[in-house]
C-alpha positions as CSV (number, residue, x, y, z in Angstrom):
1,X,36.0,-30.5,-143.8
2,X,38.3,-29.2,-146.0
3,X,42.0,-30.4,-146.7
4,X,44.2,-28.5,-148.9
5,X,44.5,-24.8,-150.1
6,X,46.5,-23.3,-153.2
7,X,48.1,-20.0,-152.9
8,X,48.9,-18.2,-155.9
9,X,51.3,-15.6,-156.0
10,X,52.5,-14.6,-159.5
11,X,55.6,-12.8,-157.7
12,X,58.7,-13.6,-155.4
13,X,57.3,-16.1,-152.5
14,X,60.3,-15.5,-151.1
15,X,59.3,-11.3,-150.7
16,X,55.6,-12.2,-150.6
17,X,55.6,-11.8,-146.5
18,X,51.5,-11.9,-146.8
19,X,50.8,-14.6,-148.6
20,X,53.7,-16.8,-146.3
21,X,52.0,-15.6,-143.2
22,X,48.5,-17.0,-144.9
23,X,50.4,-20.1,-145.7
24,X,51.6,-20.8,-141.9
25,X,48.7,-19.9,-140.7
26,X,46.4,-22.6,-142.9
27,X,49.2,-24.9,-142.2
28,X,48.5,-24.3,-138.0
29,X,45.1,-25.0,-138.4
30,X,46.0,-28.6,-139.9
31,X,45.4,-28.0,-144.1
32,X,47.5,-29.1,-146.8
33,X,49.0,-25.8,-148.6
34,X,50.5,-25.6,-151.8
35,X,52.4,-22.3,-152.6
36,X,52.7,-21.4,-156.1
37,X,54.9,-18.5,-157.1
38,X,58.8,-17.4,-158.4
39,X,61.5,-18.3,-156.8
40,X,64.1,-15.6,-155.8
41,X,64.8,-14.8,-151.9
42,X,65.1,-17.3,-149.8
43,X,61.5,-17.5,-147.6
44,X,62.3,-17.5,-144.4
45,X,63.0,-21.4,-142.6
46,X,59.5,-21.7,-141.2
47,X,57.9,-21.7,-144.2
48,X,60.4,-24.4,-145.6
49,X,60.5,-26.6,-142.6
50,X,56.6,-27.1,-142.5
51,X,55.4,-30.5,-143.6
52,X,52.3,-29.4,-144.8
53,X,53.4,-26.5,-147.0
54,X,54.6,-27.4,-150.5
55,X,56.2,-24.5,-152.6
56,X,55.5,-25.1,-156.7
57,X,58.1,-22.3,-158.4
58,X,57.1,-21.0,-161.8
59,X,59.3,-20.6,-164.4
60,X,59.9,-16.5,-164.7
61,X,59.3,-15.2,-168.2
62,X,62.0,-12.5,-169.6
63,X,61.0,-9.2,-169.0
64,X,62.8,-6.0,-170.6
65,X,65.7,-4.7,-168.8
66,X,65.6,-1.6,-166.5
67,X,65.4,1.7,-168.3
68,X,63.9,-0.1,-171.4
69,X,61.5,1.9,-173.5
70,X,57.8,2.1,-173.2
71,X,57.6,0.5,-176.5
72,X,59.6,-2.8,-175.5
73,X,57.7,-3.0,-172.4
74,X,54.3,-3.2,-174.3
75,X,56.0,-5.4,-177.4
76,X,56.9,-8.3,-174.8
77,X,53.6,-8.1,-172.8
78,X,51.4,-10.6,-174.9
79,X,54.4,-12.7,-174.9
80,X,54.6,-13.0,-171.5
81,X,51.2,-13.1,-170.6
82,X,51.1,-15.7,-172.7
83,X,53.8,-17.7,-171.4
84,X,52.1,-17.0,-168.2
85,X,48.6,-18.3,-168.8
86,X,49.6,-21.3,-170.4
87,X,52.2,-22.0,-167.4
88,X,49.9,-21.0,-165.1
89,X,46.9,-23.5,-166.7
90,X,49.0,-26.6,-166.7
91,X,50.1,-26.5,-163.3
92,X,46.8,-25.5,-161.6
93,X,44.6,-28.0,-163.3
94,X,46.8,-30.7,-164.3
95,X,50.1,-30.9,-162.1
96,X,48.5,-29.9,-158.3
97,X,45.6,-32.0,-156.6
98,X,42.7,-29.9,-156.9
99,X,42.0,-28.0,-153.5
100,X,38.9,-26.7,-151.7
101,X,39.8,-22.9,-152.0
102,X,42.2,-20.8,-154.1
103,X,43.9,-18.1,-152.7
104,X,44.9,-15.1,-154.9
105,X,47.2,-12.5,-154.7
106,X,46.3,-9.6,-156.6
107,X,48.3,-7.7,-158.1
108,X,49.5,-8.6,-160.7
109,X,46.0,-9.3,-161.9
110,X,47.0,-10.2,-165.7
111,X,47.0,-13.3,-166.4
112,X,46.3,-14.4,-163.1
113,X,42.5,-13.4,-162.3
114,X,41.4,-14.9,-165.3
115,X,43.5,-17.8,-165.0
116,X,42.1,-19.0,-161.2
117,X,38.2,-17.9,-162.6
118,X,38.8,-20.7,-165.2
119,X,40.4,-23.2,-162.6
120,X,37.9,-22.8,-160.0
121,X,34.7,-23.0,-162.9
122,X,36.6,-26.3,-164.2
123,X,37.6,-27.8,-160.9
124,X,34.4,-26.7,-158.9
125,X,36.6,-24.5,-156.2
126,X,36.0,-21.8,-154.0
127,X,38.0,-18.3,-155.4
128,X,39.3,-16.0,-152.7
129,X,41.0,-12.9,-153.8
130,X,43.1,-11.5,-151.6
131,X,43.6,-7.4,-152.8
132,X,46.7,-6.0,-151.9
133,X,46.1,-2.9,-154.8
134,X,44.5,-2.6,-158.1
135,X,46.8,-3.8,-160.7
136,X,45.8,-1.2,-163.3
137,X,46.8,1.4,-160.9
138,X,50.3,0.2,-160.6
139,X,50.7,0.1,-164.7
140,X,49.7,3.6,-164.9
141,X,52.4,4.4,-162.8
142,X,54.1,3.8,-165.9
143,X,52.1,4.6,-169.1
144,X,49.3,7.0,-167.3
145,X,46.1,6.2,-166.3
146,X,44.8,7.9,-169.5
147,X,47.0,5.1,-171.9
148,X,44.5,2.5,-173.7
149,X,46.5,-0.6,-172.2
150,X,45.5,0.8,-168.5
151,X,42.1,1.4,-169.3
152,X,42.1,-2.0,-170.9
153,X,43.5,-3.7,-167.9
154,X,41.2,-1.7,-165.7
155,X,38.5,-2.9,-167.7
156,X,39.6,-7.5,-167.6
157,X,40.3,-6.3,-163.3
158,X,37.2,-5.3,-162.9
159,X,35.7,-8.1,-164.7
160,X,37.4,-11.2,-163.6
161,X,37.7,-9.6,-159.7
162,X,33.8,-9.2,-159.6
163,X,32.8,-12.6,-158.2
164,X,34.7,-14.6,-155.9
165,X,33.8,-16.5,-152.9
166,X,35.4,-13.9,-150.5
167,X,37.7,-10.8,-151.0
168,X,40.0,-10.0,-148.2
169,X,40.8,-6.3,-147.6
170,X,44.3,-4.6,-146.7
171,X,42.3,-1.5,-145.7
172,X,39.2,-0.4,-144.8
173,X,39.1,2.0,-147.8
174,X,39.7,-0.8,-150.1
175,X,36.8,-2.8,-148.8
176,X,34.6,0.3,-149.5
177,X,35.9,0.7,-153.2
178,X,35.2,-2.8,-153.7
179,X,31.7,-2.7,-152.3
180,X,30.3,0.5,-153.3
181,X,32.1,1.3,-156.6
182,X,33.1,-2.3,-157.6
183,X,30.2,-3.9,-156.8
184,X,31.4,-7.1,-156.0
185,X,30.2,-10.3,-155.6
186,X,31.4,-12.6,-152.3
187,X,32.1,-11.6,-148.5
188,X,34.5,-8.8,-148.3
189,X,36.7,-9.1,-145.4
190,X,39.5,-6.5,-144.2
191,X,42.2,-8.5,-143.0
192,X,44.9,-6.2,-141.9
193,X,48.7,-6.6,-141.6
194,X,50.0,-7.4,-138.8
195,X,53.4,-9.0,-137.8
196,X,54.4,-12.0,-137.0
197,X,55.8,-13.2,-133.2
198,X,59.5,-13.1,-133.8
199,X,59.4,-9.2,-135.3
200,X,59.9,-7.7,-131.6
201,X,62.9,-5.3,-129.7
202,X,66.3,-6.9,-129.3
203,X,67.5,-6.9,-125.9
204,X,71.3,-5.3,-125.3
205,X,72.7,-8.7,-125.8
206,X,71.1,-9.9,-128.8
207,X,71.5,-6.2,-130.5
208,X,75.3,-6.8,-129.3
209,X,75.0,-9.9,-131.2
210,X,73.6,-8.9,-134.4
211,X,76.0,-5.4,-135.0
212,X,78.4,-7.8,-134.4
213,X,77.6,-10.3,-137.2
214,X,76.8,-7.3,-139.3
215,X,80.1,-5.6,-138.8
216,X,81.6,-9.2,-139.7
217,X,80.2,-10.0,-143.1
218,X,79.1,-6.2,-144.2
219,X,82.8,-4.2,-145.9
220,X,79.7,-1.1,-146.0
221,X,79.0,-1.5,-142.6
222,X,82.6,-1.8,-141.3
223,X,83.7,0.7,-143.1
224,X,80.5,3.4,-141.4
225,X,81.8,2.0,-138.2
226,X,85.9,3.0,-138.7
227,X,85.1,6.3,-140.1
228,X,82.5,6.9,-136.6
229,X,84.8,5.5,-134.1
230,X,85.7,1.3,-134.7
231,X,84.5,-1.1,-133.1
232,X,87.2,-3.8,-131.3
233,X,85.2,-7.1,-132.0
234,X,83.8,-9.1,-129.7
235,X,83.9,-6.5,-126.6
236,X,82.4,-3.3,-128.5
237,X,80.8,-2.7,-131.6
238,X,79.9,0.8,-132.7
239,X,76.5,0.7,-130.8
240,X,77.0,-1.4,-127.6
241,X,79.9,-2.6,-124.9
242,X,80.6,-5.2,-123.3
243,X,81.4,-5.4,-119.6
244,X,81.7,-8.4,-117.5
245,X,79.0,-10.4,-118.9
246,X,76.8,-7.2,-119.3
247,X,76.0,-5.7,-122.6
248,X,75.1,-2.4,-122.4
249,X,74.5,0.9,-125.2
250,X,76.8,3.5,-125.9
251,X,76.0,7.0,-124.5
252,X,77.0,8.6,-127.5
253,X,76.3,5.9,-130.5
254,X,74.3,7.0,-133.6
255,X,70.8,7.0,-133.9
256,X,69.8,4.2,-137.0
257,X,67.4,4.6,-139.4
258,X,66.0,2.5,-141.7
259,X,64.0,2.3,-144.9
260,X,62.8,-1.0,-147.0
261,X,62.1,-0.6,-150.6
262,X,61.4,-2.3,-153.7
263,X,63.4,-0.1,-156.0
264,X,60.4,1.2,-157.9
265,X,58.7,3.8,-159.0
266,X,55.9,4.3,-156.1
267,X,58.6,5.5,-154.3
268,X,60.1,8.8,-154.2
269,X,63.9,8.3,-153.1
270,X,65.2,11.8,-154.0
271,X,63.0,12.9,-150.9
272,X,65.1,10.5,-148.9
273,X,68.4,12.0,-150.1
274,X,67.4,15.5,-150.0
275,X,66.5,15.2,-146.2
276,X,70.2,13.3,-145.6
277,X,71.9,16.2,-147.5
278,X,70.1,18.5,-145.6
279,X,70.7,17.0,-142.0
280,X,74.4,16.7,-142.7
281,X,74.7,20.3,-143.9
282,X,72.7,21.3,-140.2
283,X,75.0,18.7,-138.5
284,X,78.1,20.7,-140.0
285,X,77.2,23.9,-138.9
286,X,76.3,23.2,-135.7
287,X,77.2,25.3,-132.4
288,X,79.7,22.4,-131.2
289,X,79.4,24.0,-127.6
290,X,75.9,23.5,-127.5
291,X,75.6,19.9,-126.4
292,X,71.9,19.5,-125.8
293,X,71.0,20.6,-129.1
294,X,73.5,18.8,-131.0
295,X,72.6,15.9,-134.0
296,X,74.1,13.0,-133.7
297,X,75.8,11.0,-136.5
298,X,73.1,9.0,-138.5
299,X,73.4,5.6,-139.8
300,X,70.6,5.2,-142.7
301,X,70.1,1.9,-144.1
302,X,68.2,1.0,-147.0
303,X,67.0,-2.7,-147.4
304,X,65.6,-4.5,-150.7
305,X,66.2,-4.9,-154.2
306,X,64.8,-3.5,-156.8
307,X,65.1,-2.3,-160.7
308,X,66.0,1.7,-159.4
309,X,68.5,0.1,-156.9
310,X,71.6,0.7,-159.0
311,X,71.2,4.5,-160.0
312,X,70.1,5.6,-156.4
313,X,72.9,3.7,-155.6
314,X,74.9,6.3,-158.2
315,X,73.2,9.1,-156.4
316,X,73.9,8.3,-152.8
317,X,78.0,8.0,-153.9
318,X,77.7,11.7,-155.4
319,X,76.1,13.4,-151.8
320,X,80.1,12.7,-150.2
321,X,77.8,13.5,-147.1
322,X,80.3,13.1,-143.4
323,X,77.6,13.0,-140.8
324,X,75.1,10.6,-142.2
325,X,76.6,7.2,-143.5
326,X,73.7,5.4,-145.9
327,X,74.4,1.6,-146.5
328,X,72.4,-0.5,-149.0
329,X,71.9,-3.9,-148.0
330,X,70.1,-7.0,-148.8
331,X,69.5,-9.3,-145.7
332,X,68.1,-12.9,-145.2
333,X,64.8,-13.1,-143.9
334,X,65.9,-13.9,-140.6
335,X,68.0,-10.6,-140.2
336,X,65.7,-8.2,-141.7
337,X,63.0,-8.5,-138.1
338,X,66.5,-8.0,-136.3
339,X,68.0,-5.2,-138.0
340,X,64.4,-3.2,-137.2
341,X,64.7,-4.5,-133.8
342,X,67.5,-2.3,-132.9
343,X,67.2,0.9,-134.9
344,X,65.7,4.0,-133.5
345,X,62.9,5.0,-136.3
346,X,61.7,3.9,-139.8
347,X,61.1,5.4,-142.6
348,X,58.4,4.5,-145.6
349,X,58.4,6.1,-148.9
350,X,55.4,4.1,-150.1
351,X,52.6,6.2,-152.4
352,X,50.2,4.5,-152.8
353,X,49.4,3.7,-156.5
354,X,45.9,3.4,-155.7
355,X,45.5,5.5,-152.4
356,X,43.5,2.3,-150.8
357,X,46.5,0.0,-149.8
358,X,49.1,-0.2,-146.9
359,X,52.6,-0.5,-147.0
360,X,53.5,-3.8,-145.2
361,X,57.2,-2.1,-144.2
362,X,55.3,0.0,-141.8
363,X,53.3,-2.9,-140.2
364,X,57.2,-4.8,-140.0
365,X,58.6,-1.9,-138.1
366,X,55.6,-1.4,-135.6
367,X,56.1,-5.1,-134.9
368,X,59.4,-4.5,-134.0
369,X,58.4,-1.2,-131.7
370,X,60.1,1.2,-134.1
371,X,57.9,4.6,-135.3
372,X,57.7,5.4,-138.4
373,X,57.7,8.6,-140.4
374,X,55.7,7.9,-143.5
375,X,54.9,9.6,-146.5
376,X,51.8,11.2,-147.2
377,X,48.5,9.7,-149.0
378,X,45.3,8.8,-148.9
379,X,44.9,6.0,-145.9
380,X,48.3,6.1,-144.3
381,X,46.3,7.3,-141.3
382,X,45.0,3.8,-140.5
383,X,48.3,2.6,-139.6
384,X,50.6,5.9,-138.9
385,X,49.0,8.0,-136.5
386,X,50.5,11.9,-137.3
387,X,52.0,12.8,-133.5
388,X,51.2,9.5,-131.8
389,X,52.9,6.1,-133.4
390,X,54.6,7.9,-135.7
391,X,54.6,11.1,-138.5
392,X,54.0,11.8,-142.1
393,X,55.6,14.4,-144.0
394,X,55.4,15.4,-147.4
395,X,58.5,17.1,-148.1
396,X,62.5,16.6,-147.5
397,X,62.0,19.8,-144.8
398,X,59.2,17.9,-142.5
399,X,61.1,15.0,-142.6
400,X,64.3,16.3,-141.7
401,X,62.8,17.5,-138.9
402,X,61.5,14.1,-137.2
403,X,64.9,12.8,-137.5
404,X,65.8,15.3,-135.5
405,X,66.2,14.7,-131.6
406,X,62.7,15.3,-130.3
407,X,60.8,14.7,-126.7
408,X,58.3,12.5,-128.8
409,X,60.0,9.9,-129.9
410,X,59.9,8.1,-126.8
411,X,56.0,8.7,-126.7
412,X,56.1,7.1,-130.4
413,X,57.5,4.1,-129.2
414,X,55.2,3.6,-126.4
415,X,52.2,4.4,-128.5
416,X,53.6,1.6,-131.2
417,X,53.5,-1.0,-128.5
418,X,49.2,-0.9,-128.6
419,X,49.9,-1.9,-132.4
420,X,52.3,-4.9,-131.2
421,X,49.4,-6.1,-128.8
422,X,47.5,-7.8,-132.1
423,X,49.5,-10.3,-134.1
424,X,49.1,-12.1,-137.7
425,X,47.6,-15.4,-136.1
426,X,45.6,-13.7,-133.9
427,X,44.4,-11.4,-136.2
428,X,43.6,-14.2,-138.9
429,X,42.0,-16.4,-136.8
430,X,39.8,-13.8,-136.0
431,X,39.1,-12.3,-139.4
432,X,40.1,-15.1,-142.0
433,X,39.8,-18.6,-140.8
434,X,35.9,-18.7,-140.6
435,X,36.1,-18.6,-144.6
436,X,38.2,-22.2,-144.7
437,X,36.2,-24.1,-141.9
């Protein structure tokens, strides 16, 4: 029977939701785990807490800053692939106790699909490769998919991504790729998102509770609430009152929206601010006698970091918008499942580099109940269903529109909650676990 696993992720563990969720759930089902990756956000306290997961951190190589040329960027790569590989080598076959199966993420597949192919030849383990995207695809974003250096990397994905024990699957389209164009070698598995137990609706009081908190240690977020009304701490916050030991919602609070990003270039955030700028200019010029058509202030808040953070940041200042207040903030790991929680929709900008992966934001709000208006592509409609968990839009004007105050939202929500029925353990157990045992 087998005893330990080793999880590579050549990325942020602590913004690597995934691969933690296949970590606890190995751990649950009594193996060894050790986690391999950068360090950077904190992961969240159940992953540090567990006695039988051990986190390795890599040493991050220097990477160009943002807005660098293309001509730095490819300069630097074969230095820090290089760092990389060797790094990578030295831990994995001389530092760790060698494991029964490896567990890759992929992307970034350079170094690391060649790295874990040479471990598990020299160390007689079983490969899984767990595809999240193509790699190559995600370059091109930058240099084209025409550029020698994509094809190359195309080329060294397919190659070393061919054989492995098993391939798990975010999407049903990607285990089709894989299978009929890819040809590969091993089970192929799809192993879909799901969330976690503890990303669920906040009751009145714990909502009370967390605008609270956020009004306390956010100058953003306590400055939205003066300009839309105050709050007086700890009776009423700008959302919700409390009244003799009950918390209940304001009639007339704003509706929250809220977007997680990585800052990058798969997503298109000008379509975000376009669709603000345009509800605040319809907000405006309302009829303020007619009640039952009228918008209500919006709060939009934008979680992450990323390298595109800063100038969007620039951008938002410039809109001097008075109807829709948008707040950029990082939370702990432990906030971000309450913050989604409470708000009234989501919104994903996610295009898919590839076409064939799902954004994991999406599968984080319908864990929380919250619908989701999603941008166009290729196999969004898995996961958001157009008029029945959700919407997709492909410009500023559709998606101005599902903001808008609309009979199916609540039908949204009530649709989401088949999607909530399904879990990560549940799921894995069902899908993944009969590849360790």
């Amino acid at each position: 029977m087998p005893n330990r696993v080793c999880i590579v992720v050549l990325g942020d563990i602590g913004r690597s939701p995934r691969m933690q969720n296949h970590a606890l759930s190995l751990a649950e089902n009594g193996l060894d785990v050790d986690l391999v990756g950068y360090r950077g956000s904190k992961p969240p306290e159940s992953l540090l807490s567990s006695n039988r997961i051990n986190l390795h951190y890599l040493q991050e190589p220097w990477r160009p800053p943002p807005g660098s040329s293309k001509l730095l960027f490819l300069l630097n790569a074969p230095f820090k692939i290089l760092y990389q590989t060797l790094q990578l080598f030295w831990l994995l076959s001389i530092i760790l106790p060698s494991p029964q199966f490896l567990l890759v993420q992929n992307p970034p597949a350079i170094p690391t699909l060649f790295i874990v192919q040479l471990i598990c030849w020299l160390r007689s383990v079983r490969l899984i490769i767990d595809w999240h995207n193509f790699g190559y695809t995600i370059l091109a974003l930058n240099l084209g998919f025409q550029h020698p250096v994509v094809r190359l990397a195309a080329y060294y994905e397919r190659l070393f991504g061919r054989h492995a024990y098993a391939h798990l699957c975010v999407t049903k389209a990607m285990a089709t790729e894989l299978k009929e164009n890819w040809h590969v070698v091993g089970k192929v598995i799809v192993l879909h998102d799901r969330s976690p137990e503890h990303f669920r609706r906040l009751n009145p009081k714990e909502a009370h509770q967390f605008w609270g908190d956020l009004t306390a240690w956010s100058p953003e977020f306590r400055l939205a609430s003066a300009r839309l009304g105050g709050h007086t701490l700890p009776h009423r916050t700008l959302f919700t009152e409390l009244n003799q030991d009950q918390v209940r919602y304001r009639p007339q609070r704003p509706r929250v929206i809220v977007s997680s990003t990585s800052w990058t270039a798969d997503e298109d955030f000008s379509v975000l601010l376009l669709a603000a700028k345009k509800y605040d200019l319809d907000a405006e010029t309302q009829d303020p006698s007619s009640r039952s058509a009228a918008l209500p202030p919006l709060i939009l808040i934008i979680t992450g970091k990323g390298p595109q953070k800063a100038y969007y940041e620039t951008e938002i200042q410039r809109l001097q918008l008075r109807h829709v207040h948008i707040l950029t903030l990082w939370l702990a790991a432990e906030d971000y499942p309450r913050l989604l929680g409470l708000a009234d929709l989501g919104v994903c900008l996610h295009q898919s580099s590839s076409g064939l992966d799902l954004p994991m934001k999406v599968v984080d709000m319908f864990g929380c109940g919250l619908p989701v208006c999603a941008v166009k592509f290729q196999c969004i409609g898995e996961l958001v269903q157009h008029n029945r968990n959700g919407w997709v839009f492909e410009t500023s004007d559709e998606l101005v529109r599902q903001w808008k105050p609309n009979d199916l939202l609540d039908i949204a929500r009530e649709n989401v909650r088949s999607f909530q029925s399904i879990r990560w353990s549940a799921h894995w157990r069902q899908q993944a676990r009969k590849l360790f045992f």
